[in-house]
N, C-alpha and C positions, 0 to 999 in steps of 0.2 A: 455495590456500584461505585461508591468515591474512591475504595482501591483501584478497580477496573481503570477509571476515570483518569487518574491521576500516571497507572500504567502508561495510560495512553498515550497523555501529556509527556511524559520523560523520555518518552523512546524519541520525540520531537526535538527538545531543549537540547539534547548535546549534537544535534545534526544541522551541518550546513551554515556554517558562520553568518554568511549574506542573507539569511530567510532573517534579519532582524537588525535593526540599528543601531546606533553605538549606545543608544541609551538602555534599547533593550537586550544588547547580548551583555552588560552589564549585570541587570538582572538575571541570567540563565547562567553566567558563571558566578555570581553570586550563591544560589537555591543550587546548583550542581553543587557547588563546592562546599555549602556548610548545611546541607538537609535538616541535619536534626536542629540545626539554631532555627533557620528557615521556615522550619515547622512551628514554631511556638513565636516566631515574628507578629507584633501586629502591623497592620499597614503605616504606620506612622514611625515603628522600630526599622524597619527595612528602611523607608525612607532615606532615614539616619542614618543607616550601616551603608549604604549603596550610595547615598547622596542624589537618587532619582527623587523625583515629587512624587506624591502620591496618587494625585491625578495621574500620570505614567504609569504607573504600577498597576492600578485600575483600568487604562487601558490595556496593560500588559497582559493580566490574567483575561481577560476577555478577550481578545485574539486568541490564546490556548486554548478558547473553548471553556471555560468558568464563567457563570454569569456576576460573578461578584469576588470579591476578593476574600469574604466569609466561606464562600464556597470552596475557592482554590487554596484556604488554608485548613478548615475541614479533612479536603480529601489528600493532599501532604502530611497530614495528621497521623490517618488511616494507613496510608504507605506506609510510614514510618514504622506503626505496630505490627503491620502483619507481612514486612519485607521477610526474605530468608535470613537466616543470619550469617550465611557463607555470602563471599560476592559472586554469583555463580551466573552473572550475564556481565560479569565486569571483563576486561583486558585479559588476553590470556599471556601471562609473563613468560619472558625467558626460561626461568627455571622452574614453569610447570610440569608437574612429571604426568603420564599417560592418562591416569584416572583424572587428573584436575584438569586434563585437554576434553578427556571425551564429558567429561559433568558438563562442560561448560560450554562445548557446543552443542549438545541436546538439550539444556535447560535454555540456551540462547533460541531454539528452533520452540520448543515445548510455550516462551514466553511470545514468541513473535506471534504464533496463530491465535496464545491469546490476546493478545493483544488487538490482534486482525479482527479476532471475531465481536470485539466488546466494541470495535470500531464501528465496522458495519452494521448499516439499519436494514430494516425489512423494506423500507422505502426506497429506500435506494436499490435495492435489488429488485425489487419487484419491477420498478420503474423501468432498470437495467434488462429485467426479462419481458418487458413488454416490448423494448425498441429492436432487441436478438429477434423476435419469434414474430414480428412483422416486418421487417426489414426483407426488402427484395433480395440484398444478397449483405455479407458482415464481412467484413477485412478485419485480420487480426495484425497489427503492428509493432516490432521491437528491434532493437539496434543492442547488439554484442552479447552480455548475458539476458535481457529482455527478448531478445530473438527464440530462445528457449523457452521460454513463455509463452510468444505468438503463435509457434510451433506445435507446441503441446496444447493449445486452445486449439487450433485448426484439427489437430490429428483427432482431438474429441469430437469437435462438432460436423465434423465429418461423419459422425455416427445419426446427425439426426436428419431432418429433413431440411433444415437450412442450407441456404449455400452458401456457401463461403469460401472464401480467398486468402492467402499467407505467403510469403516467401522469404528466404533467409538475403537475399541479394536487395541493397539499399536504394540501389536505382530503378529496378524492379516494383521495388515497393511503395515508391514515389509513383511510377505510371498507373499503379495500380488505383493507389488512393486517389489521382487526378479524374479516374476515368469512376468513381464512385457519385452516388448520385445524395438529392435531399432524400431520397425514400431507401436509401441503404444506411449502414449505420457503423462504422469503425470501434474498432478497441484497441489503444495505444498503450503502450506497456513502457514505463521507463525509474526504472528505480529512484533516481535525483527528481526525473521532471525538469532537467536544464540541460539534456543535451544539445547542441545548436541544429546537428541533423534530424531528432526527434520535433524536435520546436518546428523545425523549416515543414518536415510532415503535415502536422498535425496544424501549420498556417493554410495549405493547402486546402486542408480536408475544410477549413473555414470558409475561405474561400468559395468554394465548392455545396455551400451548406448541408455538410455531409454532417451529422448528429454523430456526436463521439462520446465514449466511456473509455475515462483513463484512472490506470492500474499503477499506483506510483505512492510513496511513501512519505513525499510532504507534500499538506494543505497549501500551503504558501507557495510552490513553485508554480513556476512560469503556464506549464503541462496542466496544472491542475486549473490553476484561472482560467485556461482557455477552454477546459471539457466543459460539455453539460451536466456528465453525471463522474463522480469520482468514489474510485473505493480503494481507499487506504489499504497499503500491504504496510504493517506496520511492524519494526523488529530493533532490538538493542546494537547498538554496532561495536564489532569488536575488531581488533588488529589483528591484519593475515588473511581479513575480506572483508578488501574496499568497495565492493559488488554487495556486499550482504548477504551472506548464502539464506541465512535465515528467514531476510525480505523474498528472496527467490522463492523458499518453500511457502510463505506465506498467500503471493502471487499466485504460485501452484495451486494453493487452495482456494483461493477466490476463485480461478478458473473451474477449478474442480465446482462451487458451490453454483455456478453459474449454469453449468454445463448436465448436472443433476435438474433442476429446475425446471430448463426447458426441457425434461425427459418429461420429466413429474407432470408438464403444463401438457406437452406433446403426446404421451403415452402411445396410443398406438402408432401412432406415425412414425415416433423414434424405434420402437421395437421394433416395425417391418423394416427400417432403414439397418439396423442391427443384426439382424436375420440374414439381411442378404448378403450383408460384408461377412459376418459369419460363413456363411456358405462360400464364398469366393477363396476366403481366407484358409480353410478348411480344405476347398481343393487344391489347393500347395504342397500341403503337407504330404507325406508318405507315411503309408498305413504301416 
């Protein structure tokens, strides 16, 4: 679990300069940059080496998500031992040849779900599948590569008995969400969490006392403060995709685990809805 834990944490620490203060991204490029000293720091050594207070530090690891600073050097401890010993979620260089591109964007994809999944609780899904499966109708929401998200959630849930609403056009999606009620329930999709057109949405859906779950990659952004319920898509970032394709497929999977659930909750309802698009789908084709 402090491996998992500590995964967690790292895929946060080198994203988003602004998610943290001058004192604190002191600290993250500190711990990014010297891990293994980092790791055998006590609170009073960092101190010294960073020139933050200790009090600071102690607030730092606790915003990460460590309840102590014993904690969050524990589980950097644990990274430490049981990292790979290739960099195979690190940058991928100019002069990587074919097998060092494909290692390292399947180990980047293979590390982002785990990481997604050691993220997410049963509470927070369960909670997430109680507001889907009584919601009068759900709007799925995303702007550029998050659009393929909302897309791909709508095309699923399309299979069940929910109804719901998606569309790839911004202003569209804006009337949409205006015209949503408190007894419907939105899903906002946005990788950062600080787009200003996703923000300006997702003030509406406030607004509106529309109940939202949003699908986004940091705790700290703007996106996540304002949801109700949030579930980390969480992935390593690497150069060549400023989008995250990783974060994308992880996203994917939340969708995926969300959209399974309400089958599992729904059963027969979802089958009969499945049967019949089957059969529509089926008369298309040529025999």
């Amino acid at each position: 679990m402090k491996e998992s834990k500590s995964r967690v944490i790292f895929a946060q620490l080198g994203k988003e300069p602004n998610t943290y203060n001058q004192t604190e991204q002191k600290l993250v490029d500190y711990i990014t940059q010297n891990i293994d000293q980092a790791a055998q720091d006590t609170i009073q050594s960092m101190a010294e080496k960073t020139t933050v207070s200790t009090s600071s530090i102690s607030r730092f690891v606790k915003k990460i998500g460590f309840s102590s600073y014993r904690d969050f050097s524990v589980a950097l401890a644990s990274y430490q031992q049981s990292k790979p010993p290739l960099d195979l979620f690190g940058e991928i260089l100019d002069d990587d040849n074919t097998e060092a591109i494909r290692q390292k964007v399947f180990s980047g994809a293979q590390n982002a779900l785990t990481m997604t999944a050691d993220a997410l609780t049963a509470e927070s899904l369960e909670k997430a599948l109680s507001w889907l499966i009584s919601a009068k109708r759900v709007g799925f929401f995303g702007i550029g590569g998050s659009s393929i998200v909302a897309f791909n959630a709508y095309h699923k849930f399309l299979r069940t008995p929910i109804d719901v609403i998606s569309h790839p056009d911004y202003d569209i999606q804006l009337m949409q969400a205006v015209k949503l009620t408190p007894q419907d329930t939105a899903v906002v999709i946005s990788h950062s969490g600080r787009n200003d057109d996703t923000l300006f949405l997702a003030q509406k859906l406030k607004e509106h006392q529309v109940p939202f779950i949003a699908i986004t990659s940091f705790a700290d952004s703007p996106l996540a403060q304002m949801a109700d319920i949030v579930l980390l898509s969480l992935a390593d970032e690497v150069n060549y995709r400023s989008e995250s394709m990783s974060s994308l497929i992880a996203q994917l999977t939340i969708v995926d685990t969300l959209f399974t659930l309400t089958g599992s909750k729904l059963p027969k309802a979802t089958q009969s809805v499945v049967d019949t698009m089957r059969d529509v789908i089926e008369g298309t084709r040529r025999q």
